[in-house]
N, C-alpha and C positions, 0 to 999 in steps of 0.2 A: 596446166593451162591458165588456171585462175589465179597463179599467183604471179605467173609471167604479165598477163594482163594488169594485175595490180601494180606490178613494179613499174611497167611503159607507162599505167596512169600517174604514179609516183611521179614519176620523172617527165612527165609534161606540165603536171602540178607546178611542181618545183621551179622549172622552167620558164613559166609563165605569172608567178612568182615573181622572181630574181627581176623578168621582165617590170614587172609592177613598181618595185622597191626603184629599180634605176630611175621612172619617170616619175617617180614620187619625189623624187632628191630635188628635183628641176621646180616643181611647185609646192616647194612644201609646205608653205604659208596656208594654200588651197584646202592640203587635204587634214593639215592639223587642224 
């Protein structure tokens, strides 16, 4: 149970992430 749990957090991680990095690209001047 605890490791299914960690893998679906993994993978909203990750997710949310990838999310991050794309709006990062748009200002990047900002966040460097």
């Amino acid at each position: 149970m605890y490791e299914v749990n960690l893998e679906r957090a993994m993978n909203y991680w990750m997710d949310l992430l990838d999310d991050y990095t794309n709006i990062a690209k748009i200002p990047n001047d900002f966040f460097l």
